[in-house]
C-alpha positions as CSV (number, residue, x, y, z in Angstrom):
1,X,13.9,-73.4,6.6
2,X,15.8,-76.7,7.1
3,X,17.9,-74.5,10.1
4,X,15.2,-73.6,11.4
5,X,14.1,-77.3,11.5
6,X,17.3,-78.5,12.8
7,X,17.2,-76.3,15.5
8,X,13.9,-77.2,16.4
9,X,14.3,-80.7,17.0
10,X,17.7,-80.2,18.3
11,X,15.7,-78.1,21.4
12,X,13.0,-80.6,21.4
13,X,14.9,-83.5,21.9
14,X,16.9,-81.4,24.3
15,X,13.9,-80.9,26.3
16,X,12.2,-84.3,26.6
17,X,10.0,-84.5,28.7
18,X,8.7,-81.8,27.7
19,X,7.0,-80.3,30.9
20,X,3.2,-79.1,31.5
21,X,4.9,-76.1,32.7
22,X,6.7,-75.1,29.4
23,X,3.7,-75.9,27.4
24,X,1.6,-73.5,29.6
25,X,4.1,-70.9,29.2
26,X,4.3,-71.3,25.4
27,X,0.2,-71.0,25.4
28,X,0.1,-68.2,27.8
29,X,2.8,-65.9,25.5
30,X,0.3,-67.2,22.4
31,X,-2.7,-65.2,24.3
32,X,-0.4,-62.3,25.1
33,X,1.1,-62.3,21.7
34,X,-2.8,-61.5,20.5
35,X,-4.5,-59.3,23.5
36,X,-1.3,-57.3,23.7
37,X,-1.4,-56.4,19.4
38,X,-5.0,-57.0,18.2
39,X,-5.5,-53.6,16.7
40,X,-2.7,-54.6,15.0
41,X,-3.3,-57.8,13.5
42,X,-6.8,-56.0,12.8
43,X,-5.3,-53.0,10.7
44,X,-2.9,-55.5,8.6
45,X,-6.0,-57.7,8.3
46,X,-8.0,-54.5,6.6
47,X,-4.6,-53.6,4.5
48,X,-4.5,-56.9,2.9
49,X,-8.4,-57.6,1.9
50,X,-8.4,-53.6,0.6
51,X,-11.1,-53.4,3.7
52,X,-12.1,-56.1,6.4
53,X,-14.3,-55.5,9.0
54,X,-12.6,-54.5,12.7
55,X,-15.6,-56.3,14.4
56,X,-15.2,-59.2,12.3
57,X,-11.5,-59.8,12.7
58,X,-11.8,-59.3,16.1
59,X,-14.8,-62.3,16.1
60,X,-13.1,-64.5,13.9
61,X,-9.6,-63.9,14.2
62,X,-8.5,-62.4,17.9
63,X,-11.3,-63.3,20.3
64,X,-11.8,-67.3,18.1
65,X,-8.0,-67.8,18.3
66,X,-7.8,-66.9,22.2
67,X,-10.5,-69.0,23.0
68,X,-8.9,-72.4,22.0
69,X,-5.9,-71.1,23.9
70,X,-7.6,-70.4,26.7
71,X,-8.9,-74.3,26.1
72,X,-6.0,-75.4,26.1
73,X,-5.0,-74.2,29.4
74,X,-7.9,-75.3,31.4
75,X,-7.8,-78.9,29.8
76,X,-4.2,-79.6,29.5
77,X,-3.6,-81.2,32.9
78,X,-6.7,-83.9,32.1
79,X,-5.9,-84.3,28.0
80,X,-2.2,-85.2,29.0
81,X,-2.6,-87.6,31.6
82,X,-2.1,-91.4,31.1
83,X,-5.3,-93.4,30.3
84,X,-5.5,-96.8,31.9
85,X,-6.0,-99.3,29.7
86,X,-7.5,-103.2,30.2
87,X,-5.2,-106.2,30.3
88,X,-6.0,-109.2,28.9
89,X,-7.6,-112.1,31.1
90,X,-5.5,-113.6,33.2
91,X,-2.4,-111.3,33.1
92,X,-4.5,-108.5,34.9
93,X,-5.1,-111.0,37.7
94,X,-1.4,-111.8,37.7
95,X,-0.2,-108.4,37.4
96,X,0.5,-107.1,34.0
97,X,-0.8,-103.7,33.6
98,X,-1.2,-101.5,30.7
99,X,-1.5,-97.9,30.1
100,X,-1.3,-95.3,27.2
101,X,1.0,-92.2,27.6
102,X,1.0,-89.3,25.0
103,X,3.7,-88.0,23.6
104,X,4.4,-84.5,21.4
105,X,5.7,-85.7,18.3
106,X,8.8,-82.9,17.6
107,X,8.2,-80.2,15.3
108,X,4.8,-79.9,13.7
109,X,4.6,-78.0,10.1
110,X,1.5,-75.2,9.9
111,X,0.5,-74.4,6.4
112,X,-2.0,-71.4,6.6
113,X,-4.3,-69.6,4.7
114,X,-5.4,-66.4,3.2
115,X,-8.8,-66.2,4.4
116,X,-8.7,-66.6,8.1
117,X,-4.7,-65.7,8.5
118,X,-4.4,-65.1,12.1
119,X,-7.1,-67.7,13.5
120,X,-5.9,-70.1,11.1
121,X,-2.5,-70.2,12.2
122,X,-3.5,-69.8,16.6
123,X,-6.3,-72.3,16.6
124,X,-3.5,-75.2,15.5
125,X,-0.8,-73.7,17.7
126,X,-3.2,-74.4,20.9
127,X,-3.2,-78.4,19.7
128,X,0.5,-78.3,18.5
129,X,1.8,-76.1,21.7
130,X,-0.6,-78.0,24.6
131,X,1.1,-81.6,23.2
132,X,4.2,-79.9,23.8
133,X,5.5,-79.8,20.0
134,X,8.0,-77.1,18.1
135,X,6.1,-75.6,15.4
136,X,7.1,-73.8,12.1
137,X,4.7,-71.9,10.0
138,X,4.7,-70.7,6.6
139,X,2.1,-68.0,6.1
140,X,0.0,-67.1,3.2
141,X,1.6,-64.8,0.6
142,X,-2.0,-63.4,0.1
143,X,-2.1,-61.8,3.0
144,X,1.9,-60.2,3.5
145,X,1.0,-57.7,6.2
146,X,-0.6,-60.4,8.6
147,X,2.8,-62.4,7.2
148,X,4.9,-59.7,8.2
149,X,3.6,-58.9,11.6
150,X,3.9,-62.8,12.6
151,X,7.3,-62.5,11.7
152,X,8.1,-59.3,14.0
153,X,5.8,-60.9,16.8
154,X,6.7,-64.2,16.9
155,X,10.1,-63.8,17.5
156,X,9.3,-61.2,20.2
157,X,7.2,-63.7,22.2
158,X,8.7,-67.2,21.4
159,X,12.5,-68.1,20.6
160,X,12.9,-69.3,17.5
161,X,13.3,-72.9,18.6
162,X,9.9,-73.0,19.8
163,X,7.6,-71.4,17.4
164,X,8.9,-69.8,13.7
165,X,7.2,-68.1,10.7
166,X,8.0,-68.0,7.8
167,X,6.8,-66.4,4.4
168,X,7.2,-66.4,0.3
169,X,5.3,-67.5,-2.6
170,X,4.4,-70.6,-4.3
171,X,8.1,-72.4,-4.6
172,X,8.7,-71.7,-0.9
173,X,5.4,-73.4,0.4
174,X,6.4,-76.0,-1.8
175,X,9.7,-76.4,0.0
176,X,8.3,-75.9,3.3
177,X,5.6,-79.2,2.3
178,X,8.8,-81.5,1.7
179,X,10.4,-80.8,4.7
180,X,10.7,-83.8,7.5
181,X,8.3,-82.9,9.8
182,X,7.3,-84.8,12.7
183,X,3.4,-83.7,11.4
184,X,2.0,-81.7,8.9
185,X,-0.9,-79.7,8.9
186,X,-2.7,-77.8,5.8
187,X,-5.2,-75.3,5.8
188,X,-6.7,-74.5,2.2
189,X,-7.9,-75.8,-1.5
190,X,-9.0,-79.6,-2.1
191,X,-6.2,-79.3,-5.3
192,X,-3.2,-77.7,-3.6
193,X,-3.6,-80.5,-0.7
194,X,-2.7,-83.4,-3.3
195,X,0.0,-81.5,-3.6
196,X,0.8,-81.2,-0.4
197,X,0.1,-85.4,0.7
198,X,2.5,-86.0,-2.7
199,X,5.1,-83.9,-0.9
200,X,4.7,-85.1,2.7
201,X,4.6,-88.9,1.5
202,X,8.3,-89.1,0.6
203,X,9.1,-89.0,4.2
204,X,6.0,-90.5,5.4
205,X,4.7,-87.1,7.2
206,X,2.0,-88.0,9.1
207,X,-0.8,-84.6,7.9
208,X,-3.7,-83.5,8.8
209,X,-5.8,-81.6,5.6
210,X,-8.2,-79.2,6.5
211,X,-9.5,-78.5,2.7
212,X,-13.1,-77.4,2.1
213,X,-16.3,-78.3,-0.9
214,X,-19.6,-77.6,-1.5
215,X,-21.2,-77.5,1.5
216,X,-24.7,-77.6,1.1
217,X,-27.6,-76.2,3.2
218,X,-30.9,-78.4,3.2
219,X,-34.2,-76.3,3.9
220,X,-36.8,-79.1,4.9
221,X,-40.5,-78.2,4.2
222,X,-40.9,-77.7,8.3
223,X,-38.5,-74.9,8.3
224,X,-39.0,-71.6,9.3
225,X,-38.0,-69.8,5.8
226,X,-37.4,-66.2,7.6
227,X,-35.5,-67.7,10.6
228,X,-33.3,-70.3,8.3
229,X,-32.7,-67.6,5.4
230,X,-31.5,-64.9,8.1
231,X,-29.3,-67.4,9.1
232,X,-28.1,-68.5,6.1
233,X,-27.0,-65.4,5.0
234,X,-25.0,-64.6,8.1
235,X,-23.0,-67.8,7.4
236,X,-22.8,-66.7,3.7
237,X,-22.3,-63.3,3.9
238,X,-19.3,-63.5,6.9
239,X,-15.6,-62.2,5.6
240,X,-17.7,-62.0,1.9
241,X,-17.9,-65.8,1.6
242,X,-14.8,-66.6,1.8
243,X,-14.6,-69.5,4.6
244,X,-14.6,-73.3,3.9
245,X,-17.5,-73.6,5.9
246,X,-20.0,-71.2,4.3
247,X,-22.9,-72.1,2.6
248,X,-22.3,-73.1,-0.7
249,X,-25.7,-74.3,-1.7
250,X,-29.4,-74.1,-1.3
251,X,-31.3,-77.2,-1.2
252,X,-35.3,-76.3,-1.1
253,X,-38.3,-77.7,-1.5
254,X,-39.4,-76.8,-5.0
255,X,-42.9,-75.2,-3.7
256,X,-41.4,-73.0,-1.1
257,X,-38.3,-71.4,-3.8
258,X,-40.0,-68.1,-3.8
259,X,-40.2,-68.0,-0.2
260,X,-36.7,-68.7,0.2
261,X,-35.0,-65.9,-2.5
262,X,-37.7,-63.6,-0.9
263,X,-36.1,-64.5,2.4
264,X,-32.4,-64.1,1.2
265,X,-32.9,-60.7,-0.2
266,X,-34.8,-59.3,2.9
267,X,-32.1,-60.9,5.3
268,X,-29.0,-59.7,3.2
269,X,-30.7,-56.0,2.4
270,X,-31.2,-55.7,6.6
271,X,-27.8,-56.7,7.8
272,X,-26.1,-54.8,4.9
273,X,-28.2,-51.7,3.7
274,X,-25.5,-50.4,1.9
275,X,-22.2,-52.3,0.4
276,X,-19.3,-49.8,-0.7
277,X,-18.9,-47.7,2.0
278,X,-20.1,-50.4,4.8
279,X,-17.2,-51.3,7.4
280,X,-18.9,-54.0,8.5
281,X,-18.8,-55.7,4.5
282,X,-15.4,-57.0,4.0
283,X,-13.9,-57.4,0.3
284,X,-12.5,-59.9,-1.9
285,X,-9.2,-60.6,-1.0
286,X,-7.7,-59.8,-4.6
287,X,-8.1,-59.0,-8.2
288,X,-7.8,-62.7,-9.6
289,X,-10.1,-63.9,-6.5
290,X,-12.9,-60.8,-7.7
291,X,-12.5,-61.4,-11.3
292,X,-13.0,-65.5,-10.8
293,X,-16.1,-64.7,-8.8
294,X,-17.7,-62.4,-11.6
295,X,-16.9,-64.7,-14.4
296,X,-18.4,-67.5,-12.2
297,X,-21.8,-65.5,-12.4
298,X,-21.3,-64.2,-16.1
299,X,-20.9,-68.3,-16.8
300,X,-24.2,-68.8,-14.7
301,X,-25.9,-65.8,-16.9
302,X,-24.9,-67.2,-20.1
303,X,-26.0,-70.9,-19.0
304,X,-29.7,-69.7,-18.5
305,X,-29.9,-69.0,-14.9
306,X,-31.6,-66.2,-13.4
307,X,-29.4,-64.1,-11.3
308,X,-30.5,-62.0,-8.4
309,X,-28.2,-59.4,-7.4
310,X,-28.8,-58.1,-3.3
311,X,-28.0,-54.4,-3.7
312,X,-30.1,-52.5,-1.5
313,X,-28.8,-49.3,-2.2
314,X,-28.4,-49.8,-5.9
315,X,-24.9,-48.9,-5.2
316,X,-22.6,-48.6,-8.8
317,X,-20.2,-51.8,-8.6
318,X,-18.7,-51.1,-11.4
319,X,-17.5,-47.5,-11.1
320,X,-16.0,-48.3,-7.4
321,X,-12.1,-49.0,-7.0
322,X,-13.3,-51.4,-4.7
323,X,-13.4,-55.4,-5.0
324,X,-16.7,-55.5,-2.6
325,X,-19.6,-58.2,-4.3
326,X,-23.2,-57.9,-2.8
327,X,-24.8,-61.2,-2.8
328,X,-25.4,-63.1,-6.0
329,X,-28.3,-65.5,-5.8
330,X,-28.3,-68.1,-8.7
331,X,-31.6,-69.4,-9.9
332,X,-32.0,-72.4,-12.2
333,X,-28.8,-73.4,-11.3
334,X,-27.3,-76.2,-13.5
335,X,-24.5,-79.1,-13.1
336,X,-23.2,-77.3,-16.1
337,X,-22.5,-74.1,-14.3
338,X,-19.5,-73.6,-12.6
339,X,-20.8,-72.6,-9.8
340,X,-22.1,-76.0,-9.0
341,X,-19.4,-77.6,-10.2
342,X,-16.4,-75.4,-7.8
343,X,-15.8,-74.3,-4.1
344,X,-17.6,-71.0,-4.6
345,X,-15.6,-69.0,-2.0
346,X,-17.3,-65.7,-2.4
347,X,-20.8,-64.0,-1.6
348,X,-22.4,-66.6,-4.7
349,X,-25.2,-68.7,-3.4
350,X,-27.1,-71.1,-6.2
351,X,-30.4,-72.4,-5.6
352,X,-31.7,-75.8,-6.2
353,X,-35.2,-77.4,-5.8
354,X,-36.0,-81.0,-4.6
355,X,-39.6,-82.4,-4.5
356,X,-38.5,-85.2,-1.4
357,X,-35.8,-85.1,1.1
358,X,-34.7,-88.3,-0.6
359,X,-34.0,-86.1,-3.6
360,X,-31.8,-83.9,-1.8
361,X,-30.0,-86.3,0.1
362,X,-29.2,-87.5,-3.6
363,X,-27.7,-84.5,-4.7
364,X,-25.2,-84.1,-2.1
365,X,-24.8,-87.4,-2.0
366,X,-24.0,-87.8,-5.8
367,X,-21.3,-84.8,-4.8
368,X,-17.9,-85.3,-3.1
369,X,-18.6,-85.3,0.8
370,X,-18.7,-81.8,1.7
371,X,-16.5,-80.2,5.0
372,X,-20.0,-79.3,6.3
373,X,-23.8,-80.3,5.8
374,X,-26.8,-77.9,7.2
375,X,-30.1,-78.7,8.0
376,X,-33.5,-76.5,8.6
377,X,-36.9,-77.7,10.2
378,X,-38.5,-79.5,12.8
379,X,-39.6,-82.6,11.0
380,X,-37.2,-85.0,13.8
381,X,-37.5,-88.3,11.4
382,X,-37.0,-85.9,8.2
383,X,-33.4,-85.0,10.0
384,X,-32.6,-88.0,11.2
385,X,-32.9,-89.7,7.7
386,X,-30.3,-86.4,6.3
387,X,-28.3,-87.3,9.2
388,X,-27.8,-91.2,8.8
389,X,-28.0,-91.1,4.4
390,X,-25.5,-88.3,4.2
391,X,-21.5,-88.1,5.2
392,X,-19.7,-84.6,5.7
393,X,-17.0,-83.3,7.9
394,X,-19.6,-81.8,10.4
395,X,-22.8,-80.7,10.4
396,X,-24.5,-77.7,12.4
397,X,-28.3,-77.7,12.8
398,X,-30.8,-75.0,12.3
399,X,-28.0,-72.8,12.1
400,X,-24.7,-72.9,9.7
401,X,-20.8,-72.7,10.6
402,X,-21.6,-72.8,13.9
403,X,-20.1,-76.7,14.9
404,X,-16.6,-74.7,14.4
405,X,-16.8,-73.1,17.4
406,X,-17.7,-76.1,19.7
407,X,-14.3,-76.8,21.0
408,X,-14.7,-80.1,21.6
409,X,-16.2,-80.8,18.5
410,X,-13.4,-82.7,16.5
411,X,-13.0,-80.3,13.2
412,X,-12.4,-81.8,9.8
413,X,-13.2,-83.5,6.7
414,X,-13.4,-86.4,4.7
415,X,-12.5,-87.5,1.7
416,X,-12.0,-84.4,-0.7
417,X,-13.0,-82.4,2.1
418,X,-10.0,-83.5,4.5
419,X,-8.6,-85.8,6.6
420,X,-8.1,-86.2,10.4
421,X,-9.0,-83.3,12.8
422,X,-8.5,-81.1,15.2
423,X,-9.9,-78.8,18.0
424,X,-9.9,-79.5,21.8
425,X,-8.8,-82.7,23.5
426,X,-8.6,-83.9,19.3
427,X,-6.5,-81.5,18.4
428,X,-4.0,-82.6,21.2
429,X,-4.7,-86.1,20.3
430,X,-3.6,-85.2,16.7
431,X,-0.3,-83.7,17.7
432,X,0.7,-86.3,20.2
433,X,1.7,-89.9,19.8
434,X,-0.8,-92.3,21.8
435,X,2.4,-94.8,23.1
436,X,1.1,-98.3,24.4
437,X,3.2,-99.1,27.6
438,X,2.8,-102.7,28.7
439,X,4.2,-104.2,32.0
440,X,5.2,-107.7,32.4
441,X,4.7,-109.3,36.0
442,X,7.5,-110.9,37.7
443,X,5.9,-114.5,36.9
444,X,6.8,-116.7,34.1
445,X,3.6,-115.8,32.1
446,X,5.7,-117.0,28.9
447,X,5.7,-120.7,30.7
448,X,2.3,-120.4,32.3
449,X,0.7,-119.6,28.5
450,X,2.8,-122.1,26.5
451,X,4.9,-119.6,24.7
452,X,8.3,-121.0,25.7
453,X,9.7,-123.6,23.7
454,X,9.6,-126.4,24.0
455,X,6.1,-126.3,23.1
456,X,3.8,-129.3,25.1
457,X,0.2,-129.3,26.6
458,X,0.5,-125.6,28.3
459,X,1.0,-124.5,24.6
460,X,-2.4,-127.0,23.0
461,X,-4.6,-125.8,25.8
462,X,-3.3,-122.3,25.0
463,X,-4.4,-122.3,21.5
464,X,-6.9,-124.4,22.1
465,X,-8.4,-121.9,24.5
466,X,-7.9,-118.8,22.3
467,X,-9.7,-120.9,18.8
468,X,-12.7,-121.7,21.1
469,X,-13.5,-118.3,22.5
């Protein structure tokens, strides 16, 4: 991996500038790369989950990863020209001027995850590749096919001083994070990226942590519980949970719970009548992943809640091969459950009650600031008081997950949840360095301001000036 590096920023500084035309050609072989093997990536995608659905990957993966791309492309010319900038009173006048050029930074570092393997590791490149950076990437030793078929298409479409993947376990992530990279991006759990700051702080990386939470979903009393719960459970029930973004937790008011798990089940048992043999239902990703889940409801069982399994088709789990989970709705749900206390990542959703909106703004604010906050209803002073008492990465309105897809929405955390961000014009932002340029005129400001020694009455009236305001 440290070749690799070398090489990389051997070509990069080789290459400086580095054109608009080479970064459209790196982003144009990026869409190829995709349209050219989607059933591809699709298949490996299925292979690795045990079954993922084609339509899905194709949404969330292929079609979500060629859109920023395409972004890219359209916006480059605009995001990556200087920006004027103000000078200060009377050097304008005199003719100082000042601008901000941006730079690519070298070779950016792409940590990606299991759950999202091939958007996960595109939507970046279209940031890194657009502010004209190298990138390496190690990808997620969950998903090895996906891995695999990066490594045989990426050095088809890009030379290996441009863009490179890489793959392995635990130790060679590790070594990857502690490499000297110009930036470092991270894609995955809140506990692995203090690992991964500890790692990038020895060489002062500057990273960007995309890292998830409990993301909670607020049901004012003006919602419309069939519309909101539908919705909900899209958001929940998409790739079987397992995004950042999905809704981790039900805030409700306490008269209107019936309403709600009434809404759930009829929402869940219409998109997914039947679980097992479904192609649109996508599994856990792996035995330690399933078997976390179901202890995670057992715990909730045993800790007195009431547990509401969505199986439509009364379909026997527990005889099936499979690692498919129907929807688990957790009732009662308790601070001393894991399930409130953990990223759920899976098709779990607990359910709490509030008697005022103040009460749930409490509860998530009592939690670590989530990557995402939803709201429901039409109450307009009801979400404007969620909106300015709460902090979270993003928020999406009367709907969930959707602010991901806006891109020129910044995308990130805060806190536990992340740091930094990227998408659109930020994501290019985040991968170039903003370099103030300032020019001097040709007349002795230095004298004219009092800043030449020896110092006299140009130099009082200066300060004198600048203390007054």
């Amino acid at each position: 991996m440290q070749s690799i590096l070398d090489v990389q920023r051997a070509a990069f500084l080789a290459e400086l500038p580095a054109t608009i035309e080479s970064r459209r050609d790196r982003l144009k072989r990026a869409i190829a790369m995709l349209i050219g093997n989607q059933q591809r990536f699709c298949d490996a995608l299925c292979d690795d989950f045990g079954h993922r659905s084609q339509e899905q990957s194709l949404l969330t993966d292929i079609a979500a990863s060629i859109a920023p791309l395409r972004h890219a492309l359209k916006h480059l010319d605009r995001w990556s020209r200087p920006e004027k900038k103000p000078v200060l009173f009377p050097l304008g006048l005199l003719g100082g001027r000042a601008w901000v050029e941006y730079q690519p930074k070298g070779v950016v570092g792409i940590i990606a995850p299991w759950n999202f393997p091939v958007n996960l590791v595109m939507s970046p490149l279209a940031g890194v590749l657009a502010a004209g950076n190298r990138a390496m990437v190690k990808t997620s030793e969950f998903t090895p096919r996906v891995a695999a078929l990066f490594e045989e298409l990426g050095a088809r479409y890009f030379d290996a001083s441009e863009v490179a993947f890489v793959s392995g376990a635990a130790d060679v992530g590790k070594a990857f994070a502690a490499l000297r990279f110009d930036h470092l991006l991270f894609t995955g759990a809140t506990g692995i990226g203090r690992h991964i700051l500890h790692a990038a702080a020895d060489h002062l990386t500057p990273v960007t942590l995309e890292l998830g939470g409990k993301s909670p979903v607020i049901l004012g009393r003006s919602a419309d519980i069939a519309r909101a719960t539908e919705r909900v459970v899209i958001g929940k029930l998409l790739n079987a949970g397992q995004i950042c973004l999905a809704p981790d937790y039900l805030l409700v008011p306490a008269d209107r719970e019936e309403e709600a798990v009434a809404g759930l089940q009829a929402a869940a048992s219409a998109q997914y009548p039947t679980l097992l043999a479904n192609p649109d239902y996508t599994a856990i990703i792996n035995d330690r992943h399933h078997e976390r889940l179901t202890g995670w409801i057992e715990d909730a069982r045993a800790k007195g809640a009431e547990v509401i399994v969505v199986n439509p088709a009364n379909e026997d789990f527990a005889a099936s091969n499979s690692r498919k989970l129907p929807l688990h709705i957790i009732r009662g749900a308790t601070d001393a459950m894991t399930v409130m206390q953990e990223e759920i990542f899976g098709p779990i959703l607990p359910i709490r009650t509030y008697d005022t909106i103040d009460d749930a703004i409490a509860e998530v604010n009592r939690r670590d600031r989530p990557l995402a906050l939803y709201h429901f209803g039409t109450d307009e002073a009801e979400r404007r008081r969620v909106l300015d008492r709460t902090i979270s990465g993003g928020v999406t309105l009367d709907d969930v997950v959707f602010h991901v897809s806006q891109e020129e929405l910044p995308f990130g955390g805060i806190g536990p949840s992340g740091m930094g961000a990227y998408h659109g014009e930020a994501g290019f932002r985040t991968f170039s360095h903003a370099r103030s340029i300032y020019r001097q005129p040709k007349i002795d400001v230095a004298r004219l301001a009092g800043l030449k020694p020896p110092y006299g009455a140009a130099t009082r009236r200066s300060i004198a000036k600048q203390i007054k305001g």
